[in-house]
C-alpha positions in Angstrom: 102.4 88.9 70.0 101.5 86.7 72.7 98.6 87.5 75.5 99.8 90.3 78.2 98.3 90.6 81.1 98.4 94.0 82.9 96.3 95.3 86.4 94.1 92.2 86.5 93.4 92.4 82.7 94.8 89.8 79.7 95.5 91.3 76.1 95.8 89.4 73.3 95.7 89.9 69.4 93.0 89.2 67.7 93.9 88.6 63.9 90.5 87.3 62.7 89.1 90.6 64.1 91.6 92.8 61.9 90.6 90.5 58.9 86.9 91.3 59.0 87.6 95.3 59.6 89.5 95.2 56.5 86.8 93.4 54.4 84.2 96.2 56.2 86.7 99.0 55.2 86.5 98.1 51.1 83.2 97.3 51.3 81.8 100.3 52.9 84.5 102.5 51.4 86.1 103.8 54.3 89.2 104.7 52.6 90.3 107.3 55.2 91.1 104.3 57.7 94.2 102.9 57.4 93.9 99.5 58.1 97.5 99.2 58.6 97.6 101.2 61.5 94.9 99.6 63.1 95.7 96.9 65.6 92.5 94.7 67.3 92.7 93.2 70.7 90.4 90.9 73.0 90.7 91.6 76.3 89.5 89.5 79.5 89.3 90.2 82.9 87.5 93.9 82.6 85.2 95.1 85.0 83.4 97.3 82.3 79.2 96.3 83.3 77.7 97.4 79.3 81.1 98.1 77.2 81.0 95.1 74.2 84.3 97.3 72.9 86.2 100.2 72.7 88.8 102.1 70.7 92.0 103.6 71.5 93.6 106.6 69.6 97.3 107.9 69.7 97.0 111.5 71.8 98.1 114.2 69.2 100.6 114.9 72.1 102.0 111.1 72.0 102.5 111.5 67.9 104.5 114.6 68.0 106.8 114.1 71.2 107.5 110.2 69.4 107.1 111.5 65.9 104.7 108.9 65.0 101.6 108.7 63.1 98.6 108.2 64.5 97.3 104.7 65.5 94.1 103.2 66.3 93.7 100.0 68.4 90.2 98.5 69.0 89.7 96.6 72.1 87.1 93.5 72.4 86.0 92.8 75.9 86.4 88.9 75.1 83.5 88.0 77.8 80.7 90.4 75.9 81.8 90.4 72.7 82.3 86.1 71.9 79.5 85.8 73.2 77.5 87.7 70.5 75.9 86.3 67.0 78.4 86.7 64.2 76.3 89.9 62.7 76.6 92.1 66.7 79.9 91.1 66.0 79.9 92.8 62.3 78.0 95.5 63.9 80.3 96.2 66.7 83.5 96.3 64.6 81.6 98.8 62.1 80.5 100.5 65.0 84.5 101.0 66.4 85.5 102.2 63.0 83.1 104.7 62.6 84.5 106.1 65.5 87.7 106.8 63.4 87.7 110.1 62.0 88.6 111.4 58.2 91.7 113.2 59.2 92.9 109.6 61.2 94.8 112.0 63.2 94.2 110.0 66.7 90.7 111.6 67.8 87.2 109.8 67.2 83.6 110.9 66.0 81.4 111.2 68.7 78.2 109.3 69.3 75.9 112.2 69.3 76.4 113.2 65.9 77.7 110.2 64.0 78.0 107.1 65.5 74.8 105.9 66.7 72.4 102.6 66.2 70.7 103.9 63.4 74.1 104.7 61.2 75.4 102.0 62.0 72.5 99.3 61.4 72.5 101.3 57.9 76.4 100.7 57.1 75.4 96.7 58.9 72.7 96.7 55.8 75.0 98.5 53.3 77.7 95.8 54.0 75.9 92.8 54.0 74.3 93.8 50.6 78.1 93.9 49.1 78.7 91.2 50.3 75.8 88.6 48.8 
């Protein structure tokens, strides 16, 4: 896939991104995300002030009318997000995928309730200790 641009913005794929999320998935044993059906983009060009990244879900409505199965894309906003230590980085991708619920049926986990700094600085912890 090469970069798209689209409104202003550039797309591209970012490989090395989808590598690290599936290291984070076996490590932190987040079996219910199929890494398979999750695609990671950096995007430049976006006029988002405090977003570092974002995640995209297939709308339940999108999966039945094309009778596809849900899919997740994670979105890097390239000027934030390169810019950050190697460990935000970690953080932010553990961050995205926490997002993904355990029926990977297209919707997310809110902030409120489960995704928030102090979850995921404890799966941050939790991964760095498997990986030592």
């Amino acid at each position: 896939m090469t970069a798209e641009k689209y409104s202003g913005m550039k797309y591209e794929p970012a490989p090395e991104l989808a590598n690290l999320a599936f290291d984070i998935i076996g490590k932190l044993g987040m079996y219910h995300v199929d890494a398979k059906r999750v695609a990671f983009v950096r995007s430049r060009g976006s006029k988002a002030r405090r977003t570092l990244a974002r995640i995209h879900g297939t709308p339940k409505i999108i999966q039945v009318a094309t009778g596809t199965k849900a899919f997740y894309v994670v979105e890097v906003i390239s000027e934030k997000f390169d810019r950050l230590s190697k460990d935000e980085q970690t953080k932010t991708i553990i961050h995205e995928l926490m997002h993904i619920p355990a029926n990977f049926g297209g919707g997310f986990r809110g902030h409120a309730n489960y995704v928030n700094r102090d979850t995921v600085e404890r799966a941050f912890r939790e991964y760095r200790k498997s990986s030592e």
